[in-house]
PyMOL CGO cylinders between C-alpha atoms (Angstrom):
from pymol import cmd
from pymol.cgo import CYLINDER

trace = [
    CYLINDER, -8.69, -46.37, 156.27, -12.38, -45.02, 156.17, 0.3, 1, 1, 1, 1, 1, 1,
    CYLINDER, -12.38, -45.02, 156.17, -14.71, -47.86, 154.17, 0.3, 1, 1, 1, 1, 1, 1,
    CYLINDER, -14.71, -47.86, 154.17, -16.04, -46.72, 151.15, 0.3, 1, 1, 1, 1, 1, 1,
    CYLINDER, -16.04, -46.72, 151.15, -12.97, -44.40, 150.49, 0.3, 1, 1, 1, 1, 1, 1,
    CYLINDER, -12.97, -44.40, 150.49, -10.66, -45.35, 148.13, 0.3, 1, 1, 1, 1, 1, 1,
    CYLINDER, -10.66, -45.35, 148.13, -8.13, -42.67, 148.56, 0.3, 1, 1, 1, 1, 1, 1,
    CYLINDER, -8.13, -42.67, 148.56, -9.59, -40.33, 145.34, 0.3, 1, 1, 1, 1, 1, 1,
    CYLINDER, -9.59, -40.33, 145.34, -10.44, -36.81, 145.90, 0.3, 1, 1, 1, 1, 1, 1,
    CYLINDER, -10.44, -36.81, 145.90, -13.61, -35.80, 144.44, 0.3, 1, 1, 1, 1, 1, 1,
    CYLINDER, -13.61, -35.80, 144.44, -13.77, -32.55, 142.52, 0.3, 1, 1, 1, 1, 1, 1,
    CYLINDER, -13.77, -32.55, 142.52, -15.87, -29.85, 143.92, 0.3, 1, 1, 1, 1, 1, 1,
    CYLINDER, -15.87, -29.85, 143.92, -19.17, -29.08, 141.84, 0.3, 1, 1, 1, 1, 1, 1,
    CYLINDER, -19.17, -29.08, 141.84, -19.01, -26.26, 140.06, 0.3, 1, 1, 1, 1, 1, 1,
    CYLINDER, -19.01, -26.26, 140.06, -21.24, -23.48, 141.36, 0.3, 1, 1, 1, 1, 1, 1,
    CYLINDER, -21.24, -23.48, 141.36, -21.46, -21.93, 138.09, 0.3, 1, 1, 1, 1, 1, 1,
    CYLINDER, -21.46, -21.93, 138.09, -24.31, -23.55, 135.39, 0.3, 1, 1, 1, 1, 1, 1,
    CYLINDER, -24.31, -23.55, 135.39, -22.76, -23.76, 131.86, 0.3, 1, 1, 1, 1, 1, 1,
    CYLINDER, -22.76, -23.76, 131.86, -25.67, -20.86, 130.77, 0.3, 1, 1, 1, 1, 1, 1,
    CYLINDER, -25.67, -20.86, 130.77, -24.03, -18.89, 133.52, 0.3, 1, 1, 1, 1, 1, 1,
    CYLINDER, -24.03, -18.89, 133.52, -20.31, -19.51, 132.00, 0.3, 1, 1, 1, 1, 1, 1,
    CYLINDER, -20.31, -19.51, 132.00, -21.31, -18.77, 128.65, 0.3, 1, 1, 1, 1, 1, 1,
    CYLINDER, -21.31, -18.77, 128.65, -22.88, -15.61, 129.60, 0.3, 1, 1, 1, 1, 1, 1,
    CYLINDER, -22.88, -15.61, 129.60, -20.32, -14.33, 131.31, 0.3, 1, 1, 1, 1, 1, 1,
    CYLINDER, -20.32, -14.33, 131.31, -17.97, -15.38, 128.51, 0.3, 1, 1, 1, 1, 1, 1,
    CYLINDER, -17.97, -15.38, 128.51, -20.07, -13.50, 125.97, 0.3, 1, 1, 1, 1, 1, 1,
    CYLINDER, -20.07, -13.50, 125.97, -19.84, -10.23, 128.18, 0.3, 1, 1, 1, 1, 1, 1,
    CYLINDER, -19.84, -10.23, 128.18, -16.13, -10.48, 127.89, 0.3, 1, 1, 1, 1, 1, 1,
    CYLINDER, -16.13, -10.48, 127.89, -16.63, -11.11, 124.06, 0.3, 1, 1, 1, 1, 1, 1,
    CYLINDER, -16.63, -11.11, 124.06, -19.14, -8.13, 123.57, 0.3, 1, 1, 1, 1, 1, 1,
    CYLINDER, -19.14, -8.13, 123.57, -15.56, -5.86, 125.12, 0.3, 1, 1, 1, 1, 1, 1,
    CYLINDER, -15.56, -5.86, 125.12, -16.21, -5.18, 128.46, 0.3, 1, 1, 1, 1, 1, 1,
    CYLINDER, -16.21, -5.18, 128.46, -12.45, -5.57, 129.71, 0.3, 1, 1, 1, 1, 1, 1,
    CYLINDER, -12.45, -5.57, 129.71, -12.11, -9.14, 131.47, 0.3, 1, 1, 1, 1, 1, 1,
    CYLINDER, -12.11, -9.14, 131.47, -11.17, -7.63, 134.99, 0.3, 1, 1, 1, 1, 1, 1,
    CYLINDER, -11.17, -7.63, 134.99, -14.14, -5.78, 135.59, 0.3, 1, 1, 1, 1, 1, 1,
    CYLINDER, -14.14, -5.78, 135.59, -16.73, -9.24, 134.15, 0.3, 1, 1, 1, 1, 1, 1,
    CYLINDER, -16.73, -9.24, 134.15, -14.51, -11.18, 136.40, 0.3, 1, 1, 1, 1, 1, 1,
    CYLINDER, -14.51, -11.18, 136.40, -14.29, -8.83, 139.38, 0.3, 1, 1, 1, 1, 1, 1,
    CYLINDER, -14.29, -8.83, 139.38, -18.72, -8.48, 139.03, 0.3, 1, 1, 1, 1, 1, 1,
    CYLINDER, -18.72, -8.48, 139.03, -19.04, -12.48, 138.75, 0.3, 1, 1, 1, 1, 1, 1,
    CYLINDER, -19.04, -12.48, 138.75, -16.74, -13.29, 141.58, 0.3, 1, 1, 1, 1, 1, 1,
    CYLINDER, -16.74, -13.29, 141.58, -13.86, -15.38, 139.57, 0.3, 1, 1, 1, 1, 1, 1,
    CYLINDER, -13.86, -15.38, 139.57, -10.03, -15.08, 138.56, 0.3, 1, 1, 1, 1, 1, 1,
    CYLINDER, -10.03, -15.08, 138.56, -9.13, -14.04, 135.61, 0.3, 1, 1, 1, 1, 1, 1,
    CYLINDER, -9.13, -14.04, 135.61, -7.75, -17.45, 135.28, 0.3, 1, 1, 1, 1, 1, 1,
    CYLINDER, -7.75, -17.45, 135.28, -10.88, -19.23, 135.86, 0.3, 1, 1, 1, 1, 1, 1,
    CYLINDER, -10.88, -19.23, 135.86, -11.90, -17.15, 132.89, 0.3, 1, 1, 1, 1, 1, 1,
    CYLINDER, -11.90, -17.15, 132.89, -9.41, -18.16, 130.32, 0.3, 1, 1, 1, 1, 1, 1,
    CYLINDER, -9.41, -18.16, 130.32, -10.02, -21.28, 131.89, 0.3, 1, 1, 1, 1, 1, 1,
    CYLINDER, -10.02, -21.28, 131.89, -13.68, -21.20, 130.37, 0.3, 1, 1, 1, 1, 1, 1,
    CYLINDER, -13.68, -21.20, 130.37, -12.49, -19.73, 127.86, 0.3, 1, 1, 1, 1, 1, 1,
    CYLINDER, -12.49, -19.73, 127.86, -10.45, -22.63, 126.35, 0.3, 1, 1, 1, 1, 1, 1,
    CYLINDER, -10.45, -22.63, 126.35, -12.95, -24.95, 127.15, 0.3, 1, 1, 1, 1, 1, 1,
    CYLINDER, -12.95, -24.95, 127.15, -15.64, -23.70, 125.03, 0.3, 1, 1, 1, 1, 1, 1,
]
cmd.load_cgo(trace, "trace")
């Protein structure tokens, strides 16, 4: 057992800052098609509708 671990897995910081989410939410609400904001920020489509639902 390594001290100071308790076992939990720490999530990964997101490397996205919420004014960077919403903007490239927006773009997707403005009609560019989701595949081509996703493809130009770097994320899934998933990750999108992740966002997406979040807001």
């Amino acid at each position: 057992m390594i001290p100071g671990w308790d076992g939990a897995k720490a999530m990964k910081a997101s490397k996205f800052t919420d004014a960077q989410k919403a903007f490239i939410l927006k773009q997707g609400e403005e009609g560019i098609p989701v595949a081509e904001v996703c493809r130009k920020a770097g994320i899934s489509q998933a990750t999108y509708f992740n966002w997406s639902e979040a807001e």
